[in-house]
MIPA-60098 format. One record per atom (N, C-alpha, C): residue number from 0; atom name; x, y, z. Coordinates in steps of 0.2 Angstrom, whole numbers, plus 5000, padded with zeros to 4 digits. Layout:
<recs>
seq,atom,east,north,up
NUM,CA,X,Y,Z
...
</recs>
This chain:
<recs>
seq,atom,east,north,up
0,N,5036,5065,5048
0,CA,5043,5068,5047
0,C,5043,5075,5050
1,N,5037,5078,5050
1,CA,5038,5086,5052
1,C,5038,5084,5061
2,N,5034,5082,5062
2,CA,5035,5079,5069
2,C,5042,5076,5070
3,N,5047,5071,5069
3,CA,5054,5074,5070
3,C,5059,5078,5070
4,N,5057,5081,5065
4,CA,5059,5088,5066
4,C,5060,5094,5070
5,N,5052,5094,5072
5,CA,5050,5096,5078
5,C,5052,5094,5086
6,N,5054,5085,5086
6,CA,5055,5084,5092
6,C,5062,5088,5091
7,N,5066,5085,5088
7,CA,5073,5088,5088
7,C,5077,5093,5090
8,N,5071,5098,5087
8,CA,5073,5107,5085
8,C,5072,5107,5093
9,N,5065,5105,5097
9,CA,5065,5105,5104
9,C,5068,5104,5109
10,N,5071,5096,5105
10,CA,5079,5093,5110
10,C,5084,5099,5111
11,N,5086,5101,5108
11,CA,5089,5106,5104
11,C,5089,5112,5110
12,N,5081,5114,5110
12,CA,5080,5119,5115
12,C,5082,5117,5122
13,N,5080,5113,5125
13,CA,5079,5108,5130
13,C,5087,5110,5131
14,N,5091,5106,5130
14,CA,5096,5104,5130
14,C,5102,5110,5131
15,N,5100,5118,5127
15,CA,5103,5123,5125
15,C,5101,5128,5134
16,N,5093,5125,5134
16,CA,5091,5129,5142
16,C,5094,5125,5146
17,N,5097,5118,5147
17,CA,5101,5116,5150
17,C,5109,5117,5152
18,N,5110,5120,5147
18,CA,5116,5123,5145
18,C,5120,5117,5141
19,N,5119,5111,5141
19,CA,5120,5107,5136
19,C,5121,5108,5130
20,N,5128,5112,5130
20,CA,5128,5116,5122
20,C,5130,5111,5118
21,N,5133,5108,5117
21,CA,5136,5100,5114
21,C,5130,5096,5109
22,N,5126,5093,5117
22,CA,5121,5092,5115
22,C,5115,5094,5107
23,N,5114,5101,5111
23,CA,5110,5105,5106
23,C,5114,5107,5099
24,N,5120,5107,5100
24,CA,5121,5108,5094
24,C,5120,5102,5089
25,N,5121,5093,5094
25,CA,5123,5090,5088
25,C,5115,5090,5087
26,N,5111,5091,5090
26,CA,5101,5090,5089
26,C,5100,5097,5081
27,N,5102,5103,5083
27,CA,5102,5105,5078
27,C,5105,5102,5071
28,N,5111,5099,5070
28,CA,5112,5098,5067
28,C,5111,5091,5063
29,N,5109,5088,5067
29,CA,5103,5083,5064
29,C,5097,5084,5062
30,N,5094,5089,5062
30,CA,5089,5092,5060
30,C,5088,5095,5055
31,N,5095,5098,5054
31,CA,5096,5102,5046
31,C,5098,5098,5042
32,N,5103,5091,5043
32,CA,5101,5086,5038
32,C,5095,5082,5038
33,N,5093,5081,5041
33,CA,5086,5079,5041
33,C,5083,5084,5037
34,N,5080,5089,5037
34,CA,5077,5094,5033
34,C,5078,5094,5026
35,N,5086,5095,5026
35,CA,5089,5096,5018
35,C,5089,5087,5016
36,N,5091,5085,5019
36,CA,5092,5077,5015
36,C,5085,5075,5015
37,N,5080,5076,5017
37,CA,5074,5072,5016
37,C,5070,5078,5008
38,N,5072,5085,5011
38,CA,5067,5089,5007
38,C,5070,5091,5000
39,N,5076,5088,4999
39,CA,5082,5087,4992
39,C,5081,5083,4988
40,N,5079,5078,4992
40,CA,5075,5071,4988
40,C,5080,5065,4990
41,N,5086,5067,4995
41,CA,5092,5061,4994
41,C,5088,5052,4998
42,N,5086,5057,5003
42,CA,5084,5051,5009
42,C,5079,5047,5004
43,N,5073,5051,5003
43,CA,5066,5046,5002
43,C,5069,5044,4996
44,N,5074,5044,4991
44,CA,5077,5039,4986
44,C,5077,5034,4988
45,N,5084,5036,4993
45,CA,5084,5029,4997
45,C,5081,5025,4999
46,N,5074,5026,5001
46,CA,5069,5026,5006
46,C,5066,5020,5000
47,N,5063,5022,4995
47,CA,5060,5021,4990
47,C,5064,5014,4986
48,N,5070,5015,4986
48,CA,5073,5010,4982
48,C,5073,5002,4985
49,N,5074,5003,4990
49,CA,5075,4999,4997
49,C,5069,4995,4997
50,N,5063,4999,4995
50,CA,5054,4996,4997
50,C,5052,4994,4990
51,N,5051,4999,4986
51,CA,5048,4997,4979
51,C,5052,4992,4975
52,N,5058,4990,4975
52,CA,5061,4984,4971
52,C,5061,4986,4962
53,N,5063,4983,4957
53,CA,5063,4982,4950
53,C,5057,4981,4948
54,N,5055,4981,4944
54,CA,5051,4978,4939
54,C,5044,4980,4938
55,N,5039,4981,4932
55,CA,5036,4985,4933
55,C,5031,4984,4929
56,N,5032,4979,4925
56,CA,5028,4974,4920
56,C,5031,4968,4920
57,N,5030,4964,4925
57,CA,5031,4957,4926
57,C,5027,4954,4920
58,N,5028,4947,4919
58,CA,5025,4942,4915
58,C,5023,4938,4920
59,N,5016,4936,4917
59,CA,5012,4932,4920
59,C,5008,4926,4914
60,N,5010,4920,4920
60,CA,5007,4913,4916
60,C,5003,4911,4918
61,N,4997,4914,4915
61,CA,4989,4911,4919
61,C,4986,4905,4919
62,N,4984,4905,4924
62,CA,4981,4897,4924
62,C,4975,4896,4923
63,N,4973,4890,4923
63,CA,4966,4888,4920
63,C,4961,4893,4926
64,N,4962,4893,4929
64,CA,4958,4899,4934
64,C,4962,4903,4939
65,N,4960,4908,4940
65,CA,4966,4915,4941
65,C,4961,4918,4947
66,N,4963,4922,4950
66,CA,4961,4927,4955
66,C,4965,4931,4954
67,N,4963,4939,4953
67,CA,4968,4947,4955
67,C,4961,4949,4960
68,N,4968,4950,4965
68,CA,4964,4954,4970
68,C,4968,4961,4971
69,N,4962,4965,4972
69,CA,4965,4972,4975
69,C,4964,4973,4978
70,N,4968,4979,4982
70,CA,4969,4980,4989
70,C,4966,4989,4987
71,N,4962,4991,4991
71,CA,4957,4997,4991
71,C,4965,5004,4993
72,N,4963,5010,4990
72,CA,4968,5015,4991
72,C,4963,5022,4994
73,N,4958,5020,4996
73,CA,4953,5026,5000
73,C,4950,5028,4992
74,N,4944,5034,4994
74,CA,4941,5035,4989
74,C,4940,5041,4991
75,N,4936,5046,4986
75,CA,4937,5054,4986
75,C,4929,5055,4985
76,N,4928,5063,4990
76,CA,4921,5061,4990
76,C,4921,5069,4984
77,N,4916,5069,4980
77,CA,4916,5074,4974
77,C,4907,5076,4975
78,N,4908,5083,4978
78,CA,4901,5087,4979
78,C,4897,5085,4972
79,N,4891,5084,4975
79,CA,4884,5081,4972
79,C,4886,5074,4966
80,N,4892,5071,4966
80,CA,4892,5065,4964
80,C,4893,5058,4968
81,N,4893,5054,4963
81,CA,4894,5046,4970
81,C,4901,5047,4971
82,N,4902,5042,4978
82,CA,4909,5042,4979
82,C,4914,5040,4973
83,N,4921,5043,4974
83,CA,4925,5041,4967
83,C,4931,5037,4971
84,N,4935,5034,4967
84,CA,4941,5030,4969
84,C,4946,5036,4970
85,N,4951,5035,4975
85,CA,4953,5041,4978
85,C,4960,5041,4970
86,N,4965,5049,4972
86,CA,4970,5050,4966
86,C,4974,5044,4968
87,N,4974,5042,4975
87,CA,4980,5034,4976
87,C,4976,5030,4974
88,N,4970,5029,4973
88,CA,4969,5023,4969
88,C,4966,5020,4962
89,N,4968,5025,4958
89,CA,4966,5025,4951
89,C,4974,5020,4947
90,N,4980,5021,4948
90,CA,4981,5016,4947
90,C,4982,5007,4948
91,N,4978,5008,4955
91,CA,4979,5000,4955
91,C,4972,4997,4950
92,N,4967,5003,4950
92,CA,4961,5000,4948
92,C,4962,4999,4942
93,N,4966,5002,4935
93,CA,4967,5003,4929
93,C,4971,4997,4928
94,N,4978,4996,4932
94,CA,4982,4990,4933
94,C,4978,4981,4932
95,N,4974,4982,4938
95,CA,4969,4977,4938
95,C,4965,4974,4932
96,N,4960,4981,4929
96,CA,4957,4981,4923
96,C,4962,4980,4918
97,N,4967,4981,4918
97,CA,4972,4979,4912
97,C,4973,4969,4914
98,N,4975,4967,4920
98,CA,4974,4961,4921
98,C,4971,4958,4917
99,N,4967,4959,4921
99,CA,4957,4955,4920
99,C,4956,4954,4912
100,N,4958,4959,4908
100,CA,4959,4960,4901
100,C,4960,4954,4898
101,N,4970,4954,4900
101,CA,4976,4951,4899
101,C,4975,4941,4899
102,N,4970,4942,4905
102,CA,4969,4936,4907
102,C,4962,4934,4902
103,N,4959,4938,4901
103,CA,4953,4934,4897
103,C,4953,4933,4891
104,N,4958,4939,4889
104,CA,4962,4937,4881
104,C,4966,4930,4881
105,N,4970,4927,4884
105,CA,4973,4922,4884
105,C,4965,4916,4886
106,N,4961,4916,4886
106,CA,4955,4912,4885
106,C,4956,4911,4894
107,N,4957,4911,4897
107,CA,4956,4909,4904
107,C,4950,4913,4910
108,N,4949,4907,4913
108,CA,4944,4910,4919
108,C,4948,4914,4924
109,N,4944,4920,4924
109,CA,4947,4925,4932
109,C,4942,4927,4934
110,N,4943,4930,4940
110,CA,4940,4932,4946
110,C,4943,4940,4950
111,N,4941,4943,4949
111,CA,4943,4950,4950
111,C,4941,4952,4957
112,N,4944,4950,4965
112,CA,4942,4952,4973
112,C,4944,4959,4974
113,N,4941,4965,4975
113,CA,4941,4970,4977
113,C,4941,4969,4984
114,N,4946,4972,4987
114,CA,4947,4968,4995
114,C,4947,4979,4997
115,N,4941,4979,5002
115,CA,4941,4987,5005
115,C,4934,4988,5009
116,N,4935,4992,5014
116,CA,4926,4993,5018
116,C,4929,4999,5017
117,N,4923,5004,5022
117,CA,4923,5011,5023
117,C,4930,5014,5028
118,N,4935,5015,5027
118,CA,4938,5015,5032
118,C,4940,5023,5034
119,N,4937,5026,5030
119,CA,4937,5034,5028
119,C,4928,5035,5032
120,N,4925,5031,5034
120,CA,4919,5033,5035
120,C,4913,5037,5030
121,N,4915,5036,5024
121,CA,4913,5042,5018
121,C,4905,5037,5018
122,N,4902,5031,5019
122,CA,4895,5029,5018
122,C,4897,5023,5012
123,N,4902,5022,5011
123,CA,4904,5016,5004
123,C,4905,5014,5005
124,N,4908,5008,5006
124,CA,4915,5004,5005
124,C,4919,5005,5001
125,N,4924,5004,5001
125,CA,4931,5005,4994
125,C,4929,5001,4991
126,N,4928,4994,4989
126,CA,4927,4990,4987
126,C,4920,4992,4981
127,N,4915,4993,4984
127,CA,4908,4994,4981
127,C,4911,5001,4975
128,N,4914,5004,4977
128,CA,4915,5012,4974
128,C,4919,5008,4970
129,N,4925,5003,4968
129,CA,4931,5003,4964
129,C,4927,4999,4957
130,N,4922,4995,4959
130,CA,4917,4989,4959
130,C,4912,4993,4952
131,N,4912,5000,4955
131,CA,4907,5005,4951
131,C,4910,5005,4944
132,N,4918,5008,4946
132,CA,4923,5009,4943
132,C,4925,5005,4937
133,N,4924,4997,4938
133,CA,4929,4993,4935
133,C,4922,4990,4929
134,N,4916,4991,4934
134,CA,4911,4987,4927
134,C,4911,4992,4922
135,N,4914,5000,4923
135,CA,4913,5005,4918
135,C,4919,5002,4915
136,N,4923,5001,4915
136,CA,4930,4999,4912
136,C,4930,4992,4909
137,N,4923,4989,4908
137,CA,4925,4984,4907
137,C,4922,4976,4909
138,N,4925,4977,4917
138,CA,4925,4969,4920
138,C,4918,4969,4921
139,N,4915,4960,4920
139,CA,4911,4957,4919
139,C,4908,4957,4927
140,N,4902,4961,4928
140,CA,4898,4960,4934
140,C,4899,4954,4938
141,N,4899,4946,4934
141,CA,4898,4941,4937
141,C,4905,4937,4939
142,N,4909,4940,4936
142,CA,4917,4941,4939
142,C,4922,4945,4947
143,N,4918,4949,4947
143,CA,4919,4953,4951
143,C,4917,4949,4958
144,N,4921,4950,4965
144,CA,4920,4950,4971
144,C,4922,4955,4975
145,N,4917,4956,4980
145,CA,4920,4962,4983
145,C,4919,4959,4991
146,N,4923,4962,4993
146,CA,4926,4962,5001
146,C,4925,4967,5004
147,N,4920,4969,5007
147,CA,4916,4976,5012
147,C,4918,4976,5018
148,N,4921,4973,5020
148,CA,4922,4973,5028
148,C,4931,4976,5032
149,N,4933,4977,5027
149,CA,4941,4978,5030
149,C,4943,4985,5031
150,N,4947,4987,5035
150,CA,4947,4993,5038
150,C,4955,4993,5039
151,N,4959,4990,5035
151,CA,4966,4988,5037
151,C,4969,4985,5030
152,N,4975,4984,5028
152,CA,4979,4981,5025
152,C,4980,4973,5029
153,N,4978,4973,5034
153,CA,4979,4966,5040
153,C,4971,4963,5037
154,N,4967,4968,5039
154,CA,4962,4963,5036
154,C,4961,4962,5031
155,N,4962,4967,5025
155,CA,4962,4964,5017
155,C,4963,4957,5018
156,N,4968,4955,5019
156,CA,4973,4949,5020
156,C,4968,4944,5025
157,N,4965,4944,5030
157,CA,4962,4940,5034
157,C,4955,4939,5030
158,N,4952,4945,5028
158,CA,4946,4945,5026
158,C,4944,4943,5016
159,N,4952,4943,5015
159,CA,4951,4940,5008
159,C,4952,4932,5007
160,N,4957,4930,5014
160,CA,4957,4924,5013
160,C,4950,4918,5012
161,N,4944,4919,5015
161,CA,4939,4913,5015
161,C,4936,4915,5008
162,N,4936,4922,5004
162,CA,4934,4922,4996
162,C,4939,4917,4992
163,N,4946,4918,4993
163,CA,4950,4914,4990
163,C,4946,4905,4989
164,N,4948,4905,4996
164,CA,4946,4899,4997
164,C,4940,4894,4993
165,N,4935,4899,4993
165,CA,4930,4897,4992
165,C,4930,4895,4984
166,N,4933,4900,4983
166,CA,4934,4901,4974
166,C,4937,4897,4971
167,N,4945,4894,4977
167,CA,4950,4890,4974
167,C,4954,4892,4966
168,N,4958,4897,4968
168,CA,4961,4899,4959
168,C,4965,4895,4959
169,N,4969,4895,4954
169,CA,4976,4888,4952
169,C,4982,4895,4954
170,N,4980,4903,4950
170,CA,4984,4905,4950
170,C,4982,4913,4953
171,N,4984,4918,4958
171,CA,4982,4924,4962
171,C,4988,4929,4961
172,N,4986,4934,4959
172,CA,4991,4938,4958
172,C,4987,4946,4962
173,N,4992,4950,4968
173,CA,4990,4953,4971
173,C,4992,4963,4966
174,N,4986,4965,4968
174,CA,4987,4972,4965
174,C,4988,4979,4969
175,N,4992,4983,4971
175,CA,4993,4989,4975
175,C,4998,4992,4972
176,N,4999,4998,4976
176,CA,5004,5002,4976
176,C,5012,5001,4973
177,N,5017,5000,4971
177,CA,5022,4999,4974
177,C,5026,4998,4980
178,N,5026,5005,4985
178,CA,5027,5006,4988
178,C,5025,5000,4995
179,N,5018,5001,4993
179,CA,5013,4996,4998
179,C,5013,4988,4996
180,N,5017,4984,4990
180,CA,5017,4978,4991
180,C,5021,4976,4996
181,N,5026,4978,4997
181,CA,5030,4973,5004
181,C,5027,4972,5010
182,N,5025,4975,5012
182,CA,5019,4977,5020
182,C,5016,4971,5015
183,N,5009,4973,5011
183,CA,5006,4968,5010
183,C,5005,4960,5008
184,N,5012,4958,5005
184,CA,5014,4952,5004
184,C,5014,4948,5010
185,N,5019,4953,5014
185,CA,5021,4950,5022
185,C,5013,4948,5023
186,N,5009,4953,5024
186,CA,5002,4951,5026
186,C,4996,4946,5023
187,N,4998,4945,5018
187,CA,4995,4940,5016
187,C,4999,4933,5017
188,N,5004,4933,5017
188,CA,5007,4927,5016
188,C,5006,4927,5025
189,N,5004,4928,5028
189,CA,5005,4927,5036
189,C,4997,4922,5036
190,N,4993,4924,5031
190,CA,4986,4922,5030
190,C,4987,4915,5025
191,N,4992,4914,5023
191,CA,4993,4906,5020
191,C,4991,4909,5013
192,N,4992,4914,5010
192,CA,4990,4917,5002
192,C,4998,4919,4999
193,N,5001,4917,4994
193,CA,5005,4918,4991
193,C,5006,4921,4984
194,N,5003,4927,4985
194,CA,5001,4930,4978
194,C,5007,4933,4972
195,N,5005,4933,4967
195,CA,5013,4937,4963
195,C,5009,4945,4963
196,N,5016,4949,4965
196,CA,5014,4955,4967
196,C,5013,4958,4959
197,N,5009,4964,4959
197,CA,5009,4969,4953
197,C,5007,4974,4954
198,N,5013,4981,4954
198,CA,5010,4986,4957
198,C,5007,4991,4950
199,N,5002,4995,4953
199,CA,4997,5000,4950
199,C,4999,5006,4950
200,N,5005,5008,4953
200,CA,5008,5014,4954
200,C,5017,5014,4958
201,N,5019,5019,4955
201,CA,5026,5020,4959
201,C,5027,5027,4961
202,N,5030,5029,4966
202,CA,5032,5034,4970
202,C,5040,5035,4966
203,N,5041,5043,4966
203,CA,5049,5044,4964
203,C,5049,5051,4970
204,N,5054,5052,4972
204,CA,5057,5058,4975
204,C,5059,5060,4969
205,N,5060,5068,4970
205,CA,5064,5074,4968
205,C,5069,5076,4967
206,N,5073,5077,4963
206,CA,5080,5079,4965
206,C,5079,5086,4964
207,N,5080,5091,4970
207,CA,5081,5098,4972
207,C,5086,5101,4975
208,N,5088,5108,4972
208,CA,5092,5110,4977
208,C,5089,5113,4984
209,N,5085,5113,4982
209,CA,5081,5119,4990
209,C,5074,5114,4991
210,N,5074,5111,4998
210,CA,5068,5107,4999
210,C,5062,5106,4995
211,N,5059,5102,4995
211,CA,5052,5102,4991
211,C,5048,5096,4996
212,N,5041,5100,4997
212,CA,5036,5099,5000
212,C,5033,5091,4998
213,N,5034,5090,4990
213,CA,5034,5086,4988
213,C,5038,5078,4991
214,N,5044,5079,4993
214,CA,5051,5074,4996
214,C,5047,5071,5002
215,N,5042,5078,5006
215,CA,5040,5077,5014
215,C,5033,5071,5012
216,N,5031,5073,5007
216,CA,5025,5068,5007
216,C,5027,5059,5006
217,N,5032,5059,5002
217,CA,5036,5055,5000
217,C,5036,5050,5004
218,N,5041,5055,5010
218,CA,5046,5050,5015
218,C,5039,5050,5020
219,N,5034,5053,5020
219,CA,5030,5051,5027
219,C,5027,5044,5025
220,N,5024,5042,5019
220,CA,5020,5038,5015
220,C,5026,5033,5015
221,N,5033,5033,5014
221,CA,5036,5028,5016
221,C,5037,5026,5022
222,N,5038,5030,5027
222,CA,5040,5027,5032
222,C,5034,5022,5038
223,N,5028,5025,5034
223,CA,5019,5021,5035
223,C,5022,5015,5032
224,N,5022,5013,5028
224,CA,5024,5007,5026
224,C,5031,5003,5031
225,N,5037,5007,5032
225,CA,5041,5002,5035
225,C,5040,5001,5043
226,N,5035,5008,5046
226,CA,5034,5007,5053
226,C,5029,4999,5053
227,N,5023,4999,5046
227,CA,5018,4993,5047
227,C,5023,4988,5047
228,N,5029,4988,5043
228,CA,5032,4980,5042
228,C,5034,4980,5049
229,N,5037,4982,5053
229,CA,5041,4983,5060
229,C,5036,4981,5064
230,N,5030,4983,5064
230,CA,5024,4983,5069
230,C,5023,4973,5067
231,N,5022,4972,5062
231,CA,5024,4966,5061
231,C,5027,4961,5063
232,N,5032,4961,5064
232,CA,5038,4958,5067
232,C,5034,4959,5073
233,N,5038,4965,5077
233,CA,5035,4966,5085
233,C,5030,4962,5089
234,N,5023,4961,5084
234,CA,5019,4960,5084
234,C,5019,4950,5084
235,N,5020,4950,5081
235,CA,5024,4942,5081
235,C,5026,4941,5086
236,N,5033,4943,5087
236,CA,5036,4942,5092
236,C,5033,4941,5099
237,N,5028,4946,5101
237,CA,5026,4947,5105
237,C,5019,4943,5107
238,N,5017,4937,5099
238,CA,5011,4933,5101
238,C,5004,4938,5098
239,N,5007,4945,5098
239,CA,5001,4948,5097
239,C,4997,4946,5090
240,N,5000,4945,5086
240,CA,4995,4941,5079
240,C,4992,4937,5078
241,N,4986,4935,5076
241,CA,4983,4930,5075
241,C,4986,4924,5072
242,N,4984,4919,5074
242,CA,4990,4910,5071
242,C,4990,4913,5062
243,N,4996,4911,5062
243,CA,4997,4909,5054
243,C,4992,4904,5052
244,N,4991,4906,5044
244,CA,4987,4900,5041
244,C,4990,4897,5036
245,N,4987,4892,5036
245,CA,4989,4887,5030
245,C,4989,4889,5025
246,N,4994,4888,5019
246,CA,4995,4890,5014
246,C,4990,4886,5008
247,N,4986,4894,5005
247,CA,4981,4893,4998
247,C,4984,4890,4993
248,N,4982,4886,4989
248,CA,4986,4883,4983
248,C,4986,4891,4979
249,N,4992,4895,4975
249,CA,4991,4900,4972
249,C,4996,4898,4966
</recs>
């Protein structure tokens, strides 16, 4: 976000040393709405409503064997302790742990995939570190799958598919962010997996009168998520993606 703002104000310049006053003026003032609209909270509203959708405890009908998979949120590294699950991703791991719960109170078989590698370079994997997290909370060691190898949201989704497979659940229910299920959905359903989404966290903008630094983190972490669905598309189009897969019974 600060980086178009920056090109703008620039254009701006450019434009102003060209004498292109017209120009510069309308760069500027797309810049000061840009500024004020994203740093007042109005845009990333919008931004947000558009992405994250309704609902926020769906109901779920489990089947005689189930799969919750999670998709890793980086992890935090804490002087002289093991690696911790980062502040992005303590809701999805609690949301899960809430599943896995939910599921084995209603008497059914589940399988809890932790889908994440090192992608931070921290010496872990997400997976191993969230894996640390969920036997303290509860989930049964021999339930648990972990996916060590992904470095992407693209490979989650590539690299979760042959545990699926192997597992064969009747029913898979996928766990992330909010924000982050759209991109992800897209991405797994491109791999033949049609999970019921559930997110572990939500984003809200600020309603301010004078910008907050808060709105800017907002809309950058928004607009990560619709450049990836866009890259997407593009990507397809252009052949660059891997062949679609055949759809997992979910």
């Amino acid at each position: 976000m600060l980086t178009l703002l920056f090109a703008l104000l620039l254009a701006a310049a450019l434009l102003y040393r060209w004498r292109w006053r017209r120009g510069g003026h309308a760069c500027v003032a797309c810049a000061l709405l840009l500024f004020f609209g994203v740093g007042c909270g109005a845009i990333p509203r919008l931004l947000l409503h558009a992405l994250q959708g309704p609902g926020v405890e769906p109901a779920i009908a489990w089947a005689p064997r189930n799969a919750i998979v999670l998709l890793g949120g980086g992890t935090a590294v804490v002087e002289g302790e093991p690696l911790q699950p980062s502040y992005f991703a303590d809701g999805r791991v609690l949301r899960a742990a809430q599943l896995y719960r939910d599921c084995k109170q209603a008497g059914r078989e589940c399988r809890l995939l932790v889908s994440g590698g090192d992608s931070q370079g921290h010496g872990e994997a997400e997976s191993v570190v969230y894996g640390r997290a969920l036997r303290q909370l509860g989930i049964a060691p021999e339930d648990l799958l972990l996916e060590t190898r992904s470095m992407s949201t693209w490979q989650n989704a590539q690299f979760s598919r042959p545990l699926l497979a192997a597992y064969a659940p009747q029913h898979t229910v996928l766990v992330t962010s909010g924000i982050h299920l759209r991109r992800a959905l897209l991405y797994f359903a491109h791999f033949g997996i049609v999970p019921q989404p559930v997110a572990g966290d939500w984003l809200n903008s600020r309603r301010e009168l004078f910008p907050d630094s808060w709105n800017y983190a907002v809309t950058d972490a928004v607009l990560h998520e619709y450049l990836g669905i866009l890259r997407y598309h593009v990507y397809n189009a252009m052949g660059w993606n891997a062949p679609r897969a055949a759809a997992l019974p979910s």
